[in-house]
Legacy VTK file of the C-alpha trace (Angstrom):
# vtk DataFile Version 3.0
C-alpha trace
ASCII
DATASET POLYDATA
POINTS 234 float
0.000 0.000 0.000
1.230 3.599 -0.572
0.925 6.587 1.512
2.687 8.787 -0.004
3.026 10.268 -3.643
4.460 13.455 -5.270
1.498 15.841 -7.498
3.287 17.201 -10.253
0.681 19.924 -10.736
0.540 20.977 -6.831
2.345 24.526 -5.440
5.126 23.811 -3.083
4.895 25.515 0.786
7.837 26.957 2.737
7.618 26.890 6.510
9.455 29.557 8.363
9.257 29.686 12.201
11.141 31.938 14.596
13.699 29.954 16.854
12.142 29.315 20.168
8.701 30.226 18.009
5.486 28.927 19.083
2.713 26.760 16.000
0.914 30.125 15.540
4.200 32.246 14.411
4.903 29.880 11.729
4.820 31.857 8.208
3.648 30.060 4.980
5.777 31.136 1.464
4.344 29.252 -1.878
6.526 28.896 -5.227
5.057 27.147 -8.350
5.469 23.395 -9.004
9.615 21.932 -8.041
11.649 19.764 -5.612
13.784 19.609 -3.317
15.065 17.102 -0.524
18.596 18.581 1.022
19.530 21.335 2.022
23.121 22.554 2.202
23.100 25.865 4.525
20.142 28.519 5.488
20.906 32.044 6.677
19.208 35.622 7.963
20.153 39.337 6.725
18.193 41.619 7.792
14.218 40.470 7.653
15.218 38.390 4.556
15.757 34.313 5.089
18.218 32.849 2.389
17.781 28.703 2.039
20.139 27.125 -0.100
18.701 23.936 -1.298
18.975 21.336 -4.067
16.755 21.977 -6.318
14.842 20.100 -9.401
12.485 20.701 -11.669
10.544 17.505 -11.110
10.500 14.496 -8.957
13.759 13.710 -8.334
13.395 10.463 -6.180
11.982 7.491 -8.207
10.864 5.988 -4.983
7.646 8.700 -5.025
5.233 7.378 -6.926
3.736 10.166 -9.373
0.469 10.758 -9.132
-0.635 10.325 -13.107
2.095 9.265 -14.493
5.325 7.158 -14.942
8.942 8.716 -13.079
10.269 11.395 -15.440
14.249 11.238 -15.167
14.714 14.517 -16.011
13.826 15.697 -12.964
17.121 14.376 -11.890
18.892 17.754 -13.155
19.210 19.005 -10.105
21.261 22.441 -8.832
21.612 24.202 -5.991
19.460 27.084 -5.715
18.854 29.967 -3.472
15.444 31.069 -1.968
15.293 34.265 -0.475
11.973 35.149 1.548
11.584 38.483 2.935
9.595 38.414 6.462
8.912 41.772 6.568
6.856 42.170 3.528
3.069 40.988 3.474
2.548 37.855 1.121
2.861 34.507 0.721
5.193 34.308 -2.370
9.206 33.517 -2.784
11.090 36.957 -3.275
13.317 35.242 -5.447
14.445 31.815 -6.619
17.828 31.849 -8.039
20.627 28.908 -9.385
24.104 29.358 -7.790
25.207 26.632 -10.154
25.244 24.643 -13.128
26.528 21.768 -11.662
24.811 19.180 -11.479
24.870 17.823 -7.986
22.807 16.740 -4.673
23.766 15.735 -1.015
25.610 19.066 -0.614
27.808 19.981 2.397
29.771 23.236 3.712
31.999 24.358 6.143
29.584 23.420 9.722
31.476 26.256 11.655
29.425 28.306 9.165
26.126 26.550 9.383
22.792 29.285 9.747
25.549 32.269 8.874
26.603 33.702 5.353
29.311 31.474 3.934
31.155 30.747 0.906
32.166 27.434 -0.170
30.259 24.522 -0.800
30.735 20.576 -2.081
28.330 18.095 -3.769
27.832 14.855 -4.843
27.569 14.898 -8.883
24.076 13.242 -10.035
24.591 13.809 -14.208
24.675 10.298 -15.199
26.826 7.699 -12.789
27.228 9.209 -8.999
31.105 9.155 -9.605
31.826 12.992 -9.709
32.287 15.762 -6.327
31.821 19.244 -7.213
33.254 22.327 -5.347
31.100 25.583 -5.333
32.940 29.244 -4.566
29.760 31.094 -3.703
31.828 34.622 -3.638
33.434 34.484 -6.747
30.934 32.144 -8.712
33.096 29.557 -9.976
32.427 26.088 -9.665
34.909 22.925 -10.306
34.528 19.070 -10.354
36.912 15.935 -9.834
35.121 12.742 -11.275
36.442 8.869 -10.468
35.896 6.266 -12.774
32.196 5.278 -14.112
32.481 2.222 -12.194
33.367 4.046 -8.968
30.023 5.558 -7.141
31.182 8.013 -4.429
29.111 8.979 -1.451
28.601 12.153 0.526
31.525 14.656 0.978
32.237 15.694 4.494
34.741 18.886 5.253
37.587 18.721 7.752
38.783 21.968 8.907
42.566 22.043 9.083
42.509 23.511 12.646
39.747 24.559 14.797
40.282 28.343 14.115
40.895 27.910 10.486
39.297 30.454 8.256
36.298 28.977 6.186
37.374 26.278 3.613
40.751 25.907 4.971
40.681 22.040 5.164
39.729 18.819 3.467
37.504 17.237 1.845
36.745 12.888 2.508
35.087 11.234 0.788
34.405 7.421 0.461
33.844 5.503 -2.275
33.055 1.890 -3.874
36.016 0.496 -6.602
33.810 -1.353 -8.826
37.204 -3.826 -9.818
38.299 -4.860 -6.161
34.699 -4.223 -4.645
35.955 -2.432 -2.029
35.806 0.703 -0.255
38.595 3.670 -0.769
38.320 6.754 0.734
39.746 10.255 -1.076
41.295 12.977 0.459
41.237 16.774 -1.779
42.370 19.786 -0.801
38.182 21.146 -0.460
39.524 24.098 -1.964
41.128 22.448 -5.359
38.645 19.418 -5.986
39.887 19.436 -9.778
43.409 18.375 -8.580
41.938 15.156 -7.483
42.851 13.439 -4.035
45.631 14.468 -2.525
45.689 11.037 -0.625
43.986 7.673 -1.064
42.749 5.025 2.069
42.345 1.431 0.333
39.993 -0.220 3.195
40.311 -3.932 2.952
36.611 -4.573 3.278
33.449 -2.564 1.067
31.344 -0.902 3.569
27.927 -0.620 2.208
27.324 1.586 -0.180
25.559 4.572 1.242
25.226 8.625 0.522
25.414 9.768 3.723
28.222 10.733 6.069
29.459 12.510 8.895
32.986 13.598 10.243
33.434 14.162 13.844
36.862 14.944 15.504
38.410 12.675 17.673
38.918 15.446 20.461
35.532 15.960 20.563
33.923 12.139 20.499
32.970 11.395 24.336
34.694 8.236 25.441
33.345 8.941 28.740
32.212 5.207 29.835
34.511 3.229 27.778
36.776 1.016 29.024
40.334 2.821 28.979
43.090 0.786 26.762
46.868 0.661 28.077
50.172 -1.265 26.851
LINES 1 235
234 0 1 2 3 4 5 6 7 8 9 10 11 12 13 14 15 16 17 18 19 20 21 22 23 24 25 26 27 28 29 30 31 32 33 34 35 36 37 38 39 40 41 42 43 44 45 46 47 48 49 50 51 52 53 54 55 56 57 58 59 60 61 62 63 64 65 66 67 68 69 70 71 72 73 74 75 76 77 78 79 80 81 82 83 84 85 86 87 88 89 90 91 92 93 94 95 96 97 98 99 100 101 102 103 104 105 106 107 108 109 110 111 112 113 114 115 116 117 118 119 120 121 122 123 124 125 126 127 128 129 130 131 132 133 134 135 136 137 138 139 140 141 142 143 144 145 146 147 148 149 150 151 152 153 154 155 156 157 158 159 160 161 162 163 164 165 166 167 168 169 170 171 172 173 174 175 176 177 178 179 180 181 182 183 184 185 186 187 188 189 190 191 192 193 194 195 196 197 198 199 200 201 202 203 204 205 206 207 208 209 210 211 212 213 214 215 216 217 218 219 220 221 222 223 224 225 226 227 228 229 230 231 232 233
């Protein structure tokens, strides 16, 4: 049985509510028919909310079931794509909707020190054709560049790694793990986040294939609790 499906032909709704807000200060924006699923970073200046999301323009998951009609792959050509809402202004609709690039790309990441303020760079997992390509987006200067592994090779989600605590935005790494489709096992990349068309800077051949997966997460060691572990010596 299914319980869910996605209407082609229905408006799309954008929730905002005010941190520590109660149900009755939410704020409904509408845009016209499109999709979306992640979102890479969201940000206030002044009264105006900025949400930078990947966007398509049509169902991008074939899992939804369309109501009507068959899965259309090109709503695969997804980008990310600002939307600015102004909460000072009366109305419901999207001030403006606007493509920050042409690449091709979903599951996008930045720098989390910068998460809910302005920031510049951003990383993505390509979707045009096989899921073998990372993209790198300079949101200042508007240029965008792309490293791509062998057809065979599906990559998963990039994660950044500052290179010190205090480092200015970007200054880091980039992992990210993916499947060899000879050995059938997992590698993981390392790029300098800032020069993805270089390619890896360093390589990890795991000698096991962890499941293939888009998601991941970095964490630094300093700051995993160990608190209730049993302590190893020698």
């Amino acid at each position: 049985m299914t319980y869910y499906g996605w209407d082609p032909g229905r408006e799309i709704y954008l929730g905002v509510l005010p941190r520590f807000g109660r149900g009755e200060d939410i704020r409904w924006f509408k845009a016209p028919n499109q999709f979306t699923s992640h979102v890479m970073n969201a940000f206030q200046e002044d009264s105006r909310i900025h949400l930078d999301a990947c966007v398509s323009p049509g169902n991008l998951f074939p899992f939804f079931p369309e109501f009507g009609k068959p899965f259309d792959p090109s709503g695969m050509a997804v980008k990310l794509t600002r939307w600015t809402v102004d909460m000072g202004k009366p109305g419901a609709q999207f001030e403006t909707s606007t493509v920050l690039t042409d690449f091709v790309g979903e599951f996008p990441r930045n720098d989390d020190r910068f998460q809910a303020k302005r920031y510049r760079h951003g990383w993505l997992l390509g979707f045009s054709g096989p899921r073998n390509s990372l993209g790198y987006v300079d949101l200042t200067t508007g240029t965008t560049e792309a490293w791509s592994a062998p057809a065979t090779h599906p990559v998963m989600e990039p994660c950044f790694i500052p290179r010190a605590p205090d480092a200015p935005e970007g200054d880091g790494w980039i992992a990210q793990a993916l499947t060899n489709g000879q050995t059938m096992l997992t590698e993981l990349n390392l790029f300098e986040a800032a020069a993805i068309a270089k390619g890896p800077i360093a390589t990890v051949k795991i000698p096991f294939r962890l499941k293939p997966a888009y998601h991941g997460s970095w964490s630094d060691g300093a700051l995993v609790r160990t608190s209730g572990l049993p302590s190893r010596s020698g």
